[in-house]
PLY file of the C-alpha trace (Angstrom):
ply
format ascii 1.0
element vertex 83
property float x
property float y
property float z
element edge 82
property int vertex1
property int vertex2
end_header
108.19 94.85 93.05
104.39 93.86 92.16
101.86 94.78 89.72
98.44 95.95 90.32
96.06 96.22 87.73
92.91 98.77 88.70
90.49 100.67 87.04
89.72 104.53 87.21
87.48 106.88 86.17
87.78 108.81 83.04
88.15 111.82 85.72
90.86 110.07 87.76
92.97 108.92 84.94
92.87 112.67 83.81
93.80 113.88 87.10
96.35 111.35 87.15
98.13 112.30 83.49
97.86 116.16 84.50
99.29 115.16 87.85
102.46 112.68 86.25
102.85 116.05 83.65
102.85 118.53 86.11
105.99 116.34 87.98
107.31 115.28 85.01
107.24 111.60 86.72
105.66 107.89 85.73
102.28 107.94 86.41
103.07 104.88 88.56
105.33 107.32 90.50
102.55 109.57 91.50
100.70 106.81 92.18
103.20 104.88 94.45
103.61 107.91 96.46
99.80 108.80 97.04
99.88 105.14 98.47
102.91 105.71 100.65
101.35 108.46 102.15
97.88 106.96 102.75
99.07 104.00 104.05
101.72 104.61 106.51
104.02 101.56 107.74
102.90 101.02 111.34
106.96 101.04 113.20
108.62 98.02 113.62
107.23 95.77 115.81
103.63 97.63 116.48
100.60 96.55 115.68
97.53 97.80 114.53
96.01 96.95 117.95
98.72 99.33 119.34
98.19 101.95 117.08
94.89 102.29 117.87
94.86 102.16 121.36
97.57 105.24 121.20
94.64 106.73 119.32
91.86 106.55 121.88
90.06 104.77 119.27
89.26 101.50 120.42
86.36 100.80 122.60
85.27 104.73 122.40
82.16 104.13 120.63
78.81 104.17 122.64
76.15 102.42 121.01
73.75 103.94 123.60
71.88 100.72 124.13
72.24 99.43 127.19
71.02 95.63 127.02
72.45 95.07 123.39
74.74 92.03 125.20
71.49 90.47 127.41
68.39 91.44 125.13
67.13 88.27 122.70
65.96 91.13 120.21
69.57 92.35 119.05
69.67 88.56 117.78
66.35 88.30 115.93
67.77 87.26 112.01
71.31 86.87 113.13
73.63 84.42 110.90
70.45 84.39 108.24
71.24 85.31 104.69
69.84 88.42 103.25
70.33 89.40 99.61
0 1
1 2
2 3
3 4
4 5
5 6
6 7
7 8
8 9
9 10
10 11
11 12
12 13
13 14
14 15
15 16
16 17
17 18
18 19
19 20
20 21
21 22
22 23
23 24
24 25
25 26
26 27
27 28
28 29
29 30
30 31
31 32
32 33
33 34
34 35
35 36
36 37
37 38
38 39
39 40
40 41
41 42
42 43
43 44
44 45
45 46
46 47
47 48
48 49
49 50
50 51
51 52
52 53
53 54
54 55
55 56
56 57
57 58
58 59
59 60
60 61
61 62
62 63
63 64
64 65
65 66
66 67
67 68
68 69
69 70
70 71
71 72
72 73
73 74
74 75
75 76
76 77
77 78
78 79
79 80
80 81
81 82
């Protein structure tokens, strides 16, 4: 088991103690399971590559710009640091 140390808002942590009340549960309880259901285990052996492609969600995005790979533009101030 590990520890994780956050911080919430004054509204969270309220929503949080009415929540563990309500349940009667640790507030790490409600929290552990509001994790477990956010972030699903991917199945043994599957990636997140292979996930996604069951999705439809890889390489569905259209920029709508046709010459982003061949125009010298899209590059102008690549790799330069911007605060």
């Amino acid at each position: 088991m590990s520890t994780l140390t956050i911080e919430l808002t004054d509204d969270l942590a309220a929503r949080l103690a009415a929540a563990s009340a309500r349940q009667q549960v640790p507030a790490a309880q409600v929290v552990q399971e509001a994790l477990a259901k956010a972030l699903p285990a991917l199945p043994e052996g599957k990636s997140l590559y292979d996930a996604m492609m069951e999705m439809g969600a890889i390489g569905c995005f259209d920029s709508g710009v046709t010459d982003l790979a061949t125009n010298p533009k899209y590059m102008e101030g690549f790799g330069q640091w911007q605060p």
